[in-house]
N, C-alpha and C positions, 0 to 999 in steps of 0.2 A: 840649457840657458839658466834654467835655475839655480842651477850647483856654480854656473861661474859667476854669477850676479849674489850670488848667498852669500858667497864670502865675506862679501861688503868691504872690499882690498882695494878700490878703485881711488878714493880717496877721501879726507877727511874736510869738513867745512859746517859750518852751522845753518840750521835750519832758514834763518834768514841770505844766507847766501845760494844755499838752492833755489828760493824762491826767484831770489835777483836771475840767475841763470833761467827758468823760465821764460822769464821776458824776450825773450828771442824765439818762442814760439808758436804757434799759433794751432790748436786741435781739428786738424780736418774733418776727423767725425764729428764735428758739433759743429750741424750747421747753424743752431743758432748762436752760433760765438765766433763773431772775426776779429777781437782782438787780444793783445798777449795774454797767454794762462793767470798773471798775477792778478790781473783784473778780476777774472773770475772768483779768484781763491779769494778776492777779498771782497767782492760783491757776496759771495758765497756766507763769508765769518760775519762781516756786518750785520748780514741780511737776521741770520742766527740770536745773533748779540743783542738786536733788537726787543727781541720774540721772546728771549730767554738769558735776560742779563746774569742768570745768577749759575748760568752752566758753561762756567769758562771753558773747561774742557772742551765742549761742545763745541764752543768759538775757534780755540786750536784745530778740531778736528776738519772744522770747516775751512781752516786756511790750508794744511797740510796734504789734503785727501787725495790732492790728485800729484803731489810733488814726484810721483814713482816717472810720471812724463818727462825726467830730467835725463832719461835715458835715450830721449831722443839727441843727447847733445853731442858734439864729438868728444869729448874727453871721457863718455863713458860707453864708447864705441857706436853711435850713430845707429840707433838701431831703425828701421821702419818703420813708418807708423803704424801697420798694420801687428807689429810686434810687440804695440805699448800700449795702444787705446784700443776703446770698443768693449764690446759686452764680451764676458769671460761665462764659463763653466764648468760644472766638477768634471773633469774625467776619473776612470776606473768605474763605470758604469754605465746605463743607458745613456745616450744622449738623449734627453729627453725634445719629443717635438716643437716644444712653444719657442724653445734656442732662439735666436736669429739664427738666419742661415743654413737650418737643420737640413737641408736638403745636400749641402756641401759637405755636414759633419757625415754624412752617411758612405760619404769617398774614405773616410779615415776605416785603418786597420782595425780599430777597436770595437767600430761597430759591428765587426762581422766574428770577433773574438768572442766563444762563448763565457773568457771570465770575464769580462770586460760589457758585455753586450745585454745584461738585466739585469732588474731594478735597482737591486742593491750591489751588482758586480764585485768589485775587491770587498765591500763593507760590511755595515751590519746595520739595522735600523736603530736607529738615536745615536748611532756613535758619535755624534757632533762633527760639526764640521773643520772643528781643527785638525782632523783627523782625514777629511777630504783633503786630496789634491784639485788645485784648481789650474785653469787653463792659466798661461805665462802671460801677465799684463803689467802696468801701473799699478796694480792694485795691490798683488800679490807683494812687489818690489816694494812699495813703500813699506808694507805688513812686515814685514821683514827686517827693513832698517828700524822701526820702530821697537820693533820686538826684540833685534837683538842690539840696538843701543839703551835696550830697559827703560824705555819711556814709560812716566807714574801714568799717564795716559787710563784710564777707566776700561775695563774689556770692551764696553760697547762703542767705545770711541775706535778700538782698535779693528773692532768689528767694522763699526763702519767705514774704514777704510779697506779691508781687504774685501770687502762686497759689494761697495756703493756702486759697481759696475754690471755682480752679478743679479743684483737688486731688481734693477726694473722691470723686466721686462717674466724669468721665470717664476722668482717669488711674488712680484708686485703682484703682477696680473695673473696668473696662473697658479700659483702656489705650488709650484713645482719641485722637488726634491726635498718637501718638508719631512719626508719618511727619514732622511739621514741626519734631523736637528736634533740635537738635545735640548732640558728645558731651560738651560744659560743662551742659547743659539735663539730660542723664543723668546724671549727676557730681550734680549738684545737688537732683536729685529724689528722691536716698538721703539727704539731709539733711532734704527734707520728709516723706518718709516716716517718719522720727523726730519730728518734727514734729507730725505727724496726730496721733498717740495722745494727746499732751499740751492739744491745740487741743481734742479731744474728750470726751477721759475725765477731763481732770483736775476739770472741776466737782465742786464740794463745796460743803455748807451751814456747811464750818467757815470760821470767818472768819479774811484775813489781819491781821496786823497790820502798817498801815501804815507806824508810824512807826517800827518795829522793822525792816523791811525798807529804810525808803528810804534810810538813807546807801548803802546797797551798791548800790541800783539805781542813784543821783544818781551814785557815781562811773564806772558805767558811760556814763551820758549824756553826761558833759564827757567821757571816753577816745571814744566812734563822734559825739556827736553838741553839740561845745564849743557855747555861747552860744546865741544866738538861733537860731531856724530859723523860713524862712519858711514861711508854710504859704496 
Protein backbone atom coordinates (compact mmCIF):
# COMPACT_ATOMS: atom_id res chain seq x y z
CA UNK A 1 0.00 0.00 0.00
CA UNK A 2 2.76 2.22 0.49
CA UNK A 3 4.70 1.71 -2.76
CA UNK A 4 1.13 2.40 -4.55
CA UNK A 5 0.20 5.50 -2.51
CA UNK A 6 4.13 6.87 -2.61
CA UNK A 7 3.86 7.43 -5.88
CA UNK A 8 1.67 10.31 -5.18
CA UNK A 9 0.12 9.52 -9.19
CA UNK A 10 -3.53 9.77 -8.04
CA UNK A 11 -3.79 13.38 -8.68
CA UNK A 12 -2.92 16.73 -8.34
CA UNK A 13 -4.93 19.70 -6.26
CA UNK A 14 -3.86 22.23 -3.60
CA UNK A 15 -3.78 21.91 -0.28
CA UNK A 16 -6.98 23.98 0.24
CA UNK A 17 -8.88 21.64 -2.00
CA UNK A 18 -7.94 18.55 0.04
CA UNK A 19 -9.13 20.14 2.91
CA UNK A 20 -12.67 21.05 1.02
CA UNK A 21 -12.88 17.16 0.07
CA UNK A 22 -12.62 16.21 3.84
CA UNK A 23 -15.87 17.76 4.61
CA UNK A 24 -17.59 14.71 3.61
CA UNK A 25 -16.10 12.97 6.41
CA UNK A 26 -16.45 12.32 9.61
CA UNK A 27 -13.39 10.01 11.85
CA UNK A 28 -15.07 7.08 13.63
CA UNK A 29 -12.17 6.66 15.81
CA UNK A 30 -12.70 9.91 17.54
CA UNK A 31 -15.31 9.59 19.59
CA UNK A 32 -15.05 12.82 20.68
CA UNK A 33 -15.68 14.39 17.20
CA UNK A 34 -19.09 14.06 15.22
CA UNK A 35 -18.45 16.56 12.80
CA UNK A 36 -16.66 16.97 9.39
CA UNK A 37 -12.55 16.64 9.71
CA UNK A 38 -12.37 20.50 8.55
CA UNK A 39 -13.80 21.63 11.60
CA UNK A 40 -11.20 19.90 13.49
CA UNK A 41 -8.21 20.86 11.34
CA UNK A 42 -9.31 24.33 12.03
CA UNK A 43 -10.39 24.25 15.60
CA UNK A 44 -6.97 22.44 15.84
CA UNK A 45 -4.82 25.76 13.76
CA UNK A 46 -6.93 28.43 15.57
CA UNK A 47 -6.64 26.82 18.79
CA UNK A 48 -2.47 26.87 18.10
CA UNK A 49 -2.57 30.47 16.59
CA UNK A 50 -3.71 31.68 19.65
CA UNK A 51 -1.07 30.26 22.10
CA UNK A 52 1.70 30.91 19.62
CA UNK A 53 0.90 33.73 17.04
CA UNK A 54 4.47 33.86 16.03
CA UNK A 55 4.85 29.87 14.89
CA UNK A 56 3.10 30.06 11.63
CA UNK A 57 4.36 26.88 10.68
CA UNK A 58 2.86 25.46 13.61
CA UNK A 59 -0.49 26.96 12.60
CA UNK A 60 -0.08 25.01 9.04
CA UNK A 61 0.84 22.02 10.74
CA UNK A 62 -2.15 22.13 12.63
CA UNK A 63 -4.46 22.59 9.68
CA UNK A 64 -2.70 19.94 7.54
CA UNK A 65 -2.07 17.01 10.12
CA UNK A 66 -4.58 14.83 9.59
CA UNK A 67 -5.36 15.61 5.58
CA UNK A 68 -3.51 11.97 4.89
CA UNK A 69 -7.74 10.93 5.84
CA UNK A 70 -8.55 12.07 2.29
CA UNK A 71 -7.83 8.50 1.46
CA UNK A 72 -10.91 7.69 2.73
CA UNK A 73 -12.47 9.20 -0.36
CA UNK A 74 -13.40 7.45 -3.55
CA UNK A 75 -11.07 9.01 -6.00
CA UNK A 76 -8.27 7.92 -4.19
CA UNK A 77 -9.65 4.28 -3.86
CA UNK A 78 -11.92 4.26 -0.72
CA UNK A 79 -9.87 2.75 1.58
CA UNK A 80 -11.39 1.64 5.32
CA UNK A 81 -11.13 3.24 8.02
CA UNK A 82 -9.40 0.98 9.81
CA UNK A 83 -6.61 1.58 6.97
CA UNK A 84 -6.29 5.29 7.48
CA UNK A 85 -6.88 6.34 11.26
CA UNK A 86 -5.88 5.11 14.68
CA UNK A 87 -2.84 4.73 16.39
CA UNK A 88 0.20 3.48 14.08
CA UNK A 89 3.59 1.77 15.14
CA UNK A 90 7.12 1.04 14.07
CA UNK A 91 7.33 -2.26 12.60
CA UNK A 92 10.68 -4.35 11.98
CA UNK A 93 10.85 -4.93 15.75
CA UNK A 94 9.18 -5.70 18.90
CA UNK A 95 6.02 -4.78 19.03
CA UNK A 96 6.16 -3.13 22.01
CA UNK A 97 3.29 -3.94 24.90
CA UNK A 98 1.74 -0.43 25.78
CA UNK A 99 0.51 -0.49 21.58
CA UNK A 100 -3.16 -0.43 21.53
CA UNK A 101 -4.34 -3.64 20.79
CA UNK A 102 -0.94 -5.45 21.44
CA UNK A 103 -2.69 -8.50 22.20
CA UNK A 104 -3.80 -8.69 18.30
CA UNK A 105 -0.31 -7.53 17.22
CA UNK A 106 0.92 -10.75 18.62
CA UNK A 107 -1.33 -12.74 15.68
CA UNK A 108 1.13 -10.90 13.18
CA UNK A 109 3.99 -12.96 11.49
CA UNK A 110 6.56 -10.62 12.78
CA UNK A 111 6.13 -11.16 16.28
CA UNK A 112 7.22 -14.69 16.07
CA UNK A 113 10.14 -13.79 13.40
CA UNK A 114 13.36 -13.68 15.32
CA UNK A 115 14.58 -10.62 12.96
CA UNK A 116 11.83 -8.93 13.48
CA UNK A 117 10.74 -9.92 17.03
CA UNK A 118 13.56 -7.81 19.61
CA UNK A 119 14.35 -4.69 20.66
CA UNK A 120 16.04 -3.21 18.18
CA UNK A 121 14.96 -6.03 15.31
CA UNK A 122 15.99 -4.67 11.52
CA UNK A 123 17.72 -1.35 13.48
CA UNK A 124 20.13 -0.03 15.39
CA UNK A 125 19.79 2.19 18.60
CA UNK A 126 19.53 6.02 17.66
CA UNK A 127 19.19 5.39 14.09
CA UNK A 128 16.32 7.89 14.16
CA UNK A 129 13.27 7.33 13.15
CA UNK A 130 13.35 8.32 9.52
CA UNK A 131 14.96 5.39 9.19
CA UNK A 132 11.84 3.33 11.09
CA UNK A 133 9.13 2.01 9.06
CA UNK A 134 6.00 2.80 10.37
CA UNK A 135 2.62 0.91 10.43
CA UNK A 136 0.38 2.37 6.86
CA UNK A 137 -2.03 5.36 8.15
CA UNK A 138 -2.91 9.08 7.60
CA UNK A 139 0.08 9.89 9.03
CA UNK A 140 2.67 8.24 7.05
CA UNK A 141 0.52 9.41 3.70
CA UNK A 142 0.42 12.86 4.50
CA UNK A 143 4.47 12.59 5.56
CA UNK A 144 4.97 11.72 2.28
CA UNK A 145 3.10 14.14 0.18
CA UNK A 146 4.60 16.66 2.14
CA UNK A 147 8.05 15.33 1.88
CA UNK A 148 8.01 14.60 -1.55
CA UNK A 149 6.12 18.05 -2.86
CA UNK A 150 9.25 19.79 -0.74
CA UNK A 151 7.16 21.58 1.55
CA UNK A 152 9.68 24.56 3.56
CA UNK A 153 7.62 23.20 6.37
CA UNK A 154 10.32 22.89 9.61
CA UNK A 155 11.42 19.12 10.32
CA UNK A 156 9.38 19.36 13.45
CA UNK A 157 6.39 20.30 11.75
CA UNK A 158 6.88 17.33 9.44
CA UNK A 159 7.61 15.36 12.43
CA UNK A 160 4.55 16.04 13.85
CA UNK A 161 2.59 14.90 11.22
CA UNK A 162 4.02 11.69 10.53
CA UNK A 163 3.67 10.90 14.47
CA UNK A 164 0.82 12.82 15.95
CA UNK A 165 -0.80 9.30 15.78
CA UNK A 166 2.16 7.35 17.08
CA UNK A 167 2.53 10.01 19.81
CA UNK A 168 -0.02 9.40 22.31
CA UNK A 169 -0.31 6.73 23.62
CA UNK A 170 3.62 4.79 23.36
CA UNK A 171 5.88 7.91 23.62
CA UNK A 172 3.40 10.07 25.46
CA UNK A 173 2.70 7.89 28.24
CA UNK A 174 5.18 5.14 28.03
CA UNK A 175 8.11 6.39 26.48
CA UNK A 176 8.30 3.52 24.31
CA UNK A 177 10.84 3.03 21.52
CA UNK A 178 12.92 5.90 22.62
CA UNK A 179 16.02 3.50 22.28
CA UNK A 180 15.58 4.04 18.21
CA UNK A 181 15.44 8.27 18.38
CA UNK A 182 18.04 10.25 17.56
CA UNK A 183 18.90 13.66 19.15
CA UNK A 184 16.86 15.59 16.08
CA UNK A 185 13.92 12.81 16.86
CA UNK A 186 14.19 14.41 20.66
CA UNK A 187 14.61 18.06 19.62
CA UNK A 188 11.33 17.47 17.80
CA UNK A 189 9.27 15.47 20.10
CA UNK A 190 9.17 18.92 22.52
CA UNK A 191 7.38 20.40 19.49
CA UNK A 192 4.73 17.43 19.39
CA UNK A 193 4.31 17.44 22.86
CA UNK A 194 2.93 21.01 22.23
CA UNK A 195 1.28 19.59 19.67
CA UNK A 196 -0.70 16.78 21.68
CA UNK A 197 -2.80 19.26 23.83
CA UNK A 198 -4.19 21.10 20.74
CA UNK A 199 -4.86 17.61 18.41
CA UNK A 200 -6.74 16.73 21.64
CA UNK A 201 -8.37 19.15 23.65
CA UNK A 202 -9.06 21.78 21.24
CA UNK A 203 -12.45 20.12 20.19
CA UNK A 204 -15.46 22.25 20.57
CA UNK A 205 -19.11 22.44 19.36
CA UNK A 206 -18.40 26.32 18.56
CA UNK A 207 -18.04 26.59 15.13
CA UNK A 208 -15.12 28.13 12.86
CA UNK A 209 -15.70 30.56 10.65
CA UNK A 210 -14.39 29.55 7.46
CA UNK A 211 -14.18 32.22 5.32
CA UNK A 212 -13.15 34.55 8.17
CA UNK A 213 -10.11 32.44 8.74
CA UNK A 214 -9.06 31.33 5.23
CA UNK A 215 -7.23 34.32 3.65
CA UNK A 216 -4.60 33.75 6.58
CA UNK A 217 -4.47 30.07 6.29
CA UNK A 218 -4.24 30.43 2.08
CA UNK A 219 -1.38 32.68 2.72
CA UNK A 220 0.27 30.23 4.71
CA UNK A 221 -0.09 27.46 1.98
CA UNK A 222 1.37 29.39 -1.15
CA UNK A 223 4.61 30.49 1.81
CA UNK A 224 5.17 25.96 2.91
CA UNK A 225 3.16 24.61 0.19
CA UNK A 226 3.07 27.07 -3.49
CA UNK A 227 0.78 25.60 -6.42
CA UNK A 228 -0.27 22.19 -6.99
CA UNK A 229 0.78 19.38 -4.92
CA UNK A 230 0.75 15.97 -5.75
CA UNK A 231 -1.08 13.69 -3.79
Amino acid sequence: MRDAYGRLDKTEMSIWECIELLNEFIDDSDPDLDMPQIEHLLQTAEAIRKDYPDEDWLHLTGLIHDLGKVLLHPSFGELPQWAVVGDTFPVGCAFDECNVHFKYLKENPDHHNPEFNTKFGAYSEGCGLDNVLMSWGHDDYMYLVAKENKTTLPSAGLFIIRYHSFYRKPLHKHGAYMHLMNEDDKENLKWLHVFNKYDLYSKSSVRIDVEEVKPYYMSLIDKYFPGKVRW
